[in-house]
N, C-alpha and C positions, 0 to 999 in steps of 0.2 A: 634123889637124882644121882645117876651116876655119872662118874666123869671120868675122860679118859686124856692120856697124855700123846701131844704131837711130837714127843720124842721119842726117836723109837731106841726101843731098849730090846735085843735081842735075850731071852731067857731060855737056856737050852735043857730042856726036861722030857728024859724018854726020845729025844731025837723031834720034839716038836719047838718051835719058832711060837711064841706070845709076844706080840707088839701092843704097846701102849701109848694110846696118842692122848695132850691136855687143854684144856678150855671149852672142852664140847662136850655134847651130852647126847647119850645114848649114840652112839656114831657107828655106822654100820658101813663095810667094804661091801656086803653081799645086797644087791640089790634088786629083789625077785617081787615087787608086785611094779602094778603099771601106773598105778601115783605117781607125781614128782616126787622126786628127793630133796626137801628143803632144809636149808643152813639159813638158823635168824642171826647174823652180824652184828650186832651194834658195837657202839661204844656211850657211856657213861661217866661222866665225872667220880660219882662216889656209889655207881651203880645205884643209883637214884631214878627218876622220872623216865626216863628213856630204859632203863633196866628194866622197871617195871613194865612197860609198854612190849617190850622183848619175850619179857616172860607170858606175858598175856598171848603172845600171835607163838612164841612154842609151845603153849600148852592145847593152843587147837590145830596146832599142823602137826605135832606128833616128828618134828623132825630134829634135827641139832642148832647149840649153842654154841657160840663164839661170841666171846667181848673182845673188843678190837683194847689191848692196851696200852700205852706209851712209856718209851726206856725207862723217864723218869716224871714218877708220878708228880701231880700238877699241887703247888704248895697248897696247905691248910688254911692259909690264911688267906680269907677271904679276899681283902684288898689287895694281894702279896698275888693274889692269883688274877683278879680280875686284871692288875695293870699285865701281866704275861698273857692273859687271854685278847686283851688289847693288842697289843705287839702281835704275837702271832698272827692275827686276823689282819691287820693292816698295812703285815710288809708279806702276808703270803705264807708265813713260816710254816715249815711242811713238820713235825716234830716228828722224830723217830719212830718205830713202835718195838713193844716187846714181846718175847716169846714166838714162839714158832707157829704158824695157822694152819686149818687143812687144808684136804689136798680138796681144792675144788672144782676138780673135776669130779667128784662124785655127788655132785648137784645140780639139780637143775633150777631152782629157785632160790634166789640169797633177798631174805628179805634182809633190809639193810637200813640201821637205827642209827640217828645220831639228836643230840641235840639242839638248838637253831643257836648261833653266834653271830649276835652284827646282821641279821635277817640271810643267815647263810649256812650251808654247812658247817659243822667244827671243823677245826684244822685236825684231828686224829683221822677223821672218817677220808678225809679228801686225802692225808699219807697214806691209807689203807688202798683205795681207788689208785694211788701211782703206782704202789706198790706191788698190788699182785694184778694178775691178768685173769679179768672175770669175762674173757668175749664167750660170747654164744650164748652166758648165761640170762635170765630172766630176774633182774635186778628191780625188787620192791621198795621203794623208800617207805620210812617209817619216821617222825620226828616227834619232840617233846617241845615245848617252847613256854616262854613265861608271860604268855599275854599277845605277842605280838605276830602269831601265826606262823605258818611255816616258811614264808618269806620265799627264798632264791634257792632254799634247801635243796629241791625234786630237781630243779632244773640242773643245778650243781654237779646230781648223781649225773644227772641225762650227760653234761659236757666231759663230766671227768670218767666214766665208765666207755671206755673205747670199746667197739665190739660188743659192748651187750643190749639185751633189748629190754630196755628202761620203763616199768612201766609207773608214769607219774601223777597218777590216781593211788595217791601213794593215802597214809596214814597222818594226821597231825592232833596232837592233843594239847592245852595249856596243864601242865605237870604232869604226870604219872599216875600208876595206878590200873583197874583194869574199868575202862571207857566202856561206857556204853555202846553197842554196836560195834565192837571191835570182833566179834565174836563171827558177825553177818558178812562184815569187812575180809575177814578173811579168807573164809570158805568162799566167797564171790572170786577173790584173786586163786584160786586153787583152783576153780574151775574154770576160771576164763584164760588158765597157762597149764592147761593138762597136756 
C-alpha cells in the first residue's frame, strides 16, 4: 500500500515540484476515467472493526484512504476510556482531530466509517462532519457496532452532512472483518452514484 502525505512539501529537482500528501492511499490529482472518484473515511478506535470494514469497501473501489484521527489519542485503559467516551457522547463533546486531510474536492464518493456509540455516531466522525465541507458530495455511511445495530448512526451522517447527498442504505456489521456481501454492497452503491 502506498501512502502519501497531506503536507505538502515542495522538493526542487531539475526545476520540477514533487508534493507529498499523508493518510491516503494511492491518491491521484489526475483524474481521466469516468468512474467516480471515491475517498473511504472512517475512523477507528485501534483501527480495529470499522478499520477492517474500511479496508474491505477500498479494496473493491480501487479508490483512497483516510482515518479520520483525534489530537489526542483516546486512553488504553479500558475503563479510563469508556468513562470519556461516556462524557463525550452525553454532553456533545466534539474532540478535536489530527493531521491534515484531503482535498475533497477530488471526489465524488466519501464512503464514510465510524463506529456506533450510545446507538449513534462517534464523536470523531461527527468533528470530521463540522469540520470539513463535503456539500455536493455523495456521502456513504458504513458502521461497525457491538451487537446493537446501527442505531441513529445513518441518520446522524444525513443531519450533520450539510449539502451533501446522504445515501442511508448505508453498510452496518456487529465487529469487523470482511462480511459477507460486502463485496455485492459495494459495487451496487458505485453503480447507483455513477
Amino acid at each position: 500500500m502506498r501512502t502519501k502525505n497531506f503536507i505538502t512539501l515542495p522538493i526542487l529537482i531539475l526545476g520540477i515540484t514533487a508534493n507529498a500528501t499523508a493518510n491516503t492511499t494511492n491518491a491521484s490529482n489526475a483524474h481521466t476515467s469516468s468512474e467516480p472518484r471515491v475517498l473511504v473515511a472512517y475512523f477507528s478506535m485501534q483501527d480495529g472493526n470499522t478499520g477492517d470494514v474500511a479496508r474491505a469497501i477500498y479494496e473493491q473501489t480501487g479508490g483512497d484512504m483516510y482515518r479520520i484521527l483525534v489530537a489526542e489519542p483516546y486512553p488504553a485503559d479500558d475503563k479510563v476510556r469508556k468513562e470519556l467516551l461516556t462524557q463525550q457522547v452525553k454532553e456533545n463533546i466534539l474532540p478535536p482531530l489530527a493531521g491534515p486531510a484531503p482535498d475533497f474536492t477530488e471526489y465524488d464518493i466519501i464512503f464514510l466509517g465510524s463506529p456506533v456509540w450510545a446507538n449513534h455516531l462517534s464523536q470523531p466522525v461527527k468533528s470530521f462532519l463540522h469540520k470539513y465541507d463535503l456539500s455536493g458530495k455523495t456521502v456513504i455511511p458504513f458502521a461497525s457496532h457491538g451487537g446493537g445495530g446501527r442505531g441513529r448512526s445513518f441518520s446522524d451522517v444525513a443531519e450533520l452532512c450539510d449539502g451533501c447527498i446522504v445515501d442511508t442504505d448505508g453498510w452496518s456489521s456487529w465487529g469487523g472483518g470482511r462480511q459477507r456481501g460486502i463485496d455485492k454492497w459495494v459495487a451496487k452503491k458505485l453503480s447507483k452514484h455513477k
